[in-house]
N, C-alpha and C positions, 0 to 999 in steps of 0.2 A: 194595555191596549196593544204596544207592538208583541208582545208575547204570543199575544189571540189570532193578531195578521199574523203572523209565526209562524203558528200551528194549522191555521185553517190553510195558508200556503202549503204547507206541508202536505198536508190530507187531499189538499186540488192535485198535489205532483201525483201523489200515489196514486189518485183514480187516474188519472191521464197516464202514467206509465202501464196500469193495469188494462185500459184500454187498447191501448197500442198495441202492447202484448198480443191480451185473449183474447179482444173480437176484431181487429184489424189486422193479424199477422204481427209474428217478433219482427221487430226491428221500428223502423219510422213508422208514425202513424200513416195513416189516408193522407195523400199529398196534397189535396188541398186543405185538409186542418190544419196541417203543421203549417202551409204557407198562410193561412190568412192567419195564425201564431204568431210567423217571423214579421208580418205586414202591421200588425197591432201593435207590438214591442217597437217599430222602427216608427211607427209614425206617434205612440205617445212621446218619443223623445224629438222629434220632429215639432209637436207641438205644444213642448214642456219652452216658457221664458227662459227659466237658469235651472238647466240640467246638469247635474254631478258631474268631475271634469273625467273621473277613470270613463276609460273607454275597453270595450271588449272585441277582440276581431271576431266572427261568428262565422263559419266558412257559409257558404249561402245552398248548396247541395244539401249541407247537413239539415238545414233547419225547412227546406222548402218541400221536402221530402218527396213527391213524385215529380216535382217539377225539377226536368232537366236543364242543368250549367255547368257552363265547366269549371270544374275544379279549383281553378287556379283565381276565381272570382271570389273575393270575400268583403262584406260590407262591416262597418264600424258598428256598434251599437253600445249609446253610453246606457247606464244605468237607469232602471225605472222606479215610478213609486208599486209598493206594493200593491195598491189597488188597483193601477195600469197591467201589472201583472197579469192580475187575477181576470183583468178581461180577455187575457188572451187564452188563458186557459177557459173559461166557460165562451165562448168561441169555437172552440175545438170542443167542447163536448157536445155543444148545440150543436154543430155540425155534424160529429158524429153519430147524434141519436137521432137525424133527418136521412141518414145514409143506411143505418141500421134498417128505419121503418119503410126507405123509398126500396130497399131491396127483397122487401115484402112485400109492398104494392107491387113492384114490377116481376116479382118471384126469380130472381136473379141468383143465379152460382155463385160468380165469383167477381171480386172488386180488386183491384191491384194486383193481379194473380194470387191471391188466395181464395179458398171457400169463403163466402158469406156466411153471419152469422144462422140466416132461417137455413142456408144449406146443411148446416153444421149441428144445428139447434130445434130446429123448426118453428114454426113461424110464431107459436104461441109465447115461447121464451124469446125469440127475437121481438116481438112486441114489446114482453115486459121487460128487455134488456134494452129496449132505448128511452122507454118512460122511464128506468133508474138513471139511466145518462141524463138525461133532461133533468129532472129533479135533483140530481146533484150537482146540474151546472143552477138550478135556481135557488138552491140555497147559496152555494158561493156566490151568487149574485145578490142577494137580501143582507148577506156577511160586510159587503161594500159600503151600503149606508146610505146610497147614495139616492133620493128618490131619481132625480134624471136620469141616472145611467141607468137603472131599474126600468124605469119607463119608456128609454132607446132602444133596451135590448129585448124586453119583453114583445116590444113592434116586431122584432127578429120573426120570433117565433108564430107571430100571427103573420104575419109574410108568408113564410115557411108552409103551412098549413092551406093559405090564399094562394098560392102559388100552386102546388098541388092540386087543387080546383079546377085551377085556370088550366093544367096538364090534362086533366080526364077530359075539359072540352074542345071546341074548334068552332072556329068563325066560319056559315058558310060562305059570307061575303069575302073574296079575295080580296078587296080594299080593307080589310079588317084585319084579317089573320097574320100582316107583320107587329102590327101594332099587342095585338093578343100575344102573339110568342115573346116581344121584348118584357111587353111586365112581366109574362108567365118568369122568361129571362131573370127580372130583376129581383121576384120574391124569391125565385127559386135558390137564386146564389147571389147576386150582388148585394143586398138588402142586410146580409149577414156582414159581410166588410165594411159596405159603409157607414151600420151603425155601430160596427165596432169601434172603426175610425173616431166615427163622432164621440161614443164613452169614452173613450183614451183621450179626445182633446177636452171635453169638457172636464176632466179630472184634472188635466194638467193645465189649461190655461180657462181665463172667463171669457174669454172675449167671443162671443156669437160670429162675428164674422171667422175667426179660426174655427170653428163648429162646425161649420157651414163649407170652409173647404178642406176639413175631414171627410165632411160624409161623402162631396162629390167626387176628391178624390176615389173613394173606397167603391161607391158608384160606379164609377166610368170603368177602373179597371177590374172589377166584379163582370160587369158586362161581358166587356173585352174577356176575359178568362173563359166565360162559360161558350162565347160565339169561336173561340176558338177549339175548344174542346168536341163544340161539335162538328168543324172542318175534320178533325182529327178522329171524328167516327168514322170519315171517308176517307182519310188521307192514312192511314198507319193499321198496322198489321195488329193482330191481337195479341202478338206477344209482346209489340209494345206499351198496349193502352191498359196490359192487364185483365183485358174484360172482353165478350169478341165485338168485334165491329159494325158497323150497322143495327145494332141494338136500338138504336132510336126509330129506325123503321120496324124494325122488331115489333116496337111496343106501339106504333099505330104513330108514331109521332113527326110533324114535319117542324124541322128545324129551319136555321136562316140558308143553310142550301140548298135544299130542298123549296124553299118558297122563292128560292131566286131563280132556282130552275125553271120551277113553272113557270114563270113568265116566258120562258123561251118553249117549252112544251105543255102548253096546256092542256095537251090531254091528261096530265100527273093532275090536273084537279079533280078528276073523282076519286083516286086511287088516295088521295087526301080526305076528303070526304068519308070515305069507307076506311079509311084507319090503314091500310095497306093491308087489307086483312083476306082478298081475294091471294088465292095460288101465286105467287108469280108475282106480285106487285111489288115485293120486297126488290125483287134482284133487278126489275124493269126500272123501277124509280131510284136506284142505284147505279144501272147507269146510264138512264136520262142525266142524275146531277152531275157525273165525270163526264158527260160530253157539255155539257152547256160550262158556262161560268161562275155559276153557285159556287161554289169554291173558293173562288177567285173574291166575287163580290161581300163573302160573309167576311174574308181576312181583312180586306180594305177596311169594313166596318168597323172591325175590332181596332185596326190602325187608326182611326177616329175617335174612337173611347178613346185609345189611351194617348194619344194626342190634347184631347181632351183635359184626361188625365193628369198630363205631365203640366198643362197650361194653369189649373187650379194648384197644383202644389206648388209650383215657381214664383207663387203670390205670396210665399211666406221666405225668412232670411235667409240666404245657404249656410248652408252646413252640410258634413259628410253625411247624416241622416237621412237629408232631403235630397241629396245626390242618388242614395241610397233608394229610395224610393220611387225617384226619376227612371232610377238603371232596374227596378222592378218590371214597371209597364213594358220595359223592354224584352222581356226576360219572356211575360205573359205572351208574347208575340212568338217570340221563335222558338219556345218548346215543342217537343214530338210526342209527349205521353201525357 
């Protein structure tokens, strides 16, 4: 049996280094795979009873891959079970076969300053190059054995899908549309951490209520991650973010600063409405958000997740892991890319 987790570990490294490679650019993967990676591994041992004493330093740059730290920052990480592993890699494939097929939906160039796969490939091979990523993060996932984690993460992917839904439409009712963007929010990206969280705890401990503050933690700062990311379509240049900026107006979409602007210029609600898709609506509702405090109010928000955040994991014993985790949400806050 451990020979077969062995092997099939084996075979998960090799698509995931192959992917990194060929359809994300040499070197680290997509920076949020590798970080919700590094977030899976610290929080199975986080909520493993009696975890192996060897400890590993992990620099935290290496493994968080687009999310920027400095250098000199590096977290503990002891040892996992093999199947805890394996969740973080099928994590990182599901993620990366959702990035593959959203930059075919949105017909997108490039993603961390590379070409995109449909750039590269076109669209038909970028389709079936993320159905192969998918399927081979579902067989590593049937490999497990596990019906619940099976059952946690398969939610993942119908999220994923339900979320994407929820992106093609829009609330006309302005009392609706924050509500609409946070779940759009949560299928789209939190949904993935938190139920990862949750498979890595439910493997490593029984106890429901640890279950429970896996998922929220992985929740809250899923949130947080994604409402920063989209400050960060207004606040940083394209050779930081990799990708150009404003892209989310681009694509007709209004985010949490964009919907906190309106409230101070409400004439941005038709320009909402119509997708931003008249002349001129792109760069006017750009910057309606820099003069108002959309900006301002989407960051605070995220400082609430992950306040949130940090209040749900403080509920379990310390340890470097869990400090580890603390000093995460932190992390999700003051990056630039």
């Amino acid at each position: 049996m451990r020979t077969l987790e062995r092997n099939s570990l084996c075979r998960q490294q090799s698509l995931r280094k192959w992917l990194s490679t060929t359809l994300m650019g040499k070197g680290r993967p997509c920076g949020r795979s590798s970080w919700c990676s590094w977030l899976v591994h610290a929080t199975s041992i986080t909520m493993t009873p009696d975890p192996m004493s060897r400890f590993h330093k992990v620099i935290a740059e290496d493994l968080i891959g687009g999310v920027s730290v400095k250098k000199h920052c590096f977290l503990l990480i002891r040892d996992v079970q093999a199947s805890q592993r394996a969740i973080a890699l099928i994590a990182e494939m599901i993620h990366t076969a959702s990035l593959v097929h959203d930059d075919v939906i949105d017909d997108a160039s490039s993603r961390r300053g590379k070409h995109t796969v449909n750039k590269i490939w076109g669209e038909k091979k970028a389709v079936l190059a993320g159905d192969l990523i998918l399927s081979a993060a579902s067989v590593a996932l049937a490999r497990i054995g596990n019906t619940t984690v099976i059952s946690i993460l398969t939610q993942v992917i119908e999220d994923l899908v339900r979320g994407e839904f929820l992106q093609l439409g829009s609330k006309e009712n302005e009392n609706e549309r924050f509500a609409h963007y946070l779940e759009k929010t949560f299928k789209k990206t939190a949904s993935l951490i938190a139920n990862s969280c949750k498979a890595v705890s439910v493997l490593g401990c029984p106890d429901p209520v640890v279950h429970e503050i896996a998922y929220q933690y992985g929740k809250n700062v899923g949130i947080a991650f994604q409402l920063i990311d989209d400050v960060l379509d207004f606040t940083s240049c394209s050779d930081q973010m990799g990708k150009p900026t404003s892209a989310d107006l681009k694509l007709g979409l209004a985010t949490g600063p964009v919907l906190f602007a309106c409230q101070q210029f409400p004439e941005m609600n038709a320009m909402i409405m119509r997708r931003f898709s008249l002349p001129g609506d792109v760069d006017r509702a750009r910057q309606y958000v820099l003069q108002s405090d959309g900006v301002q109010q989407t960051t605070y928000l995220a400082q609430q997740y992950c306040h949130e955040a940090v209040r749900e994991i403080s509920k379990l014993r310390p340890s470097p892991e869990r400090d580890a985790l603390i000093q995460l949400s932190e992390i999700v806050l003051t990056r630039d890319k």
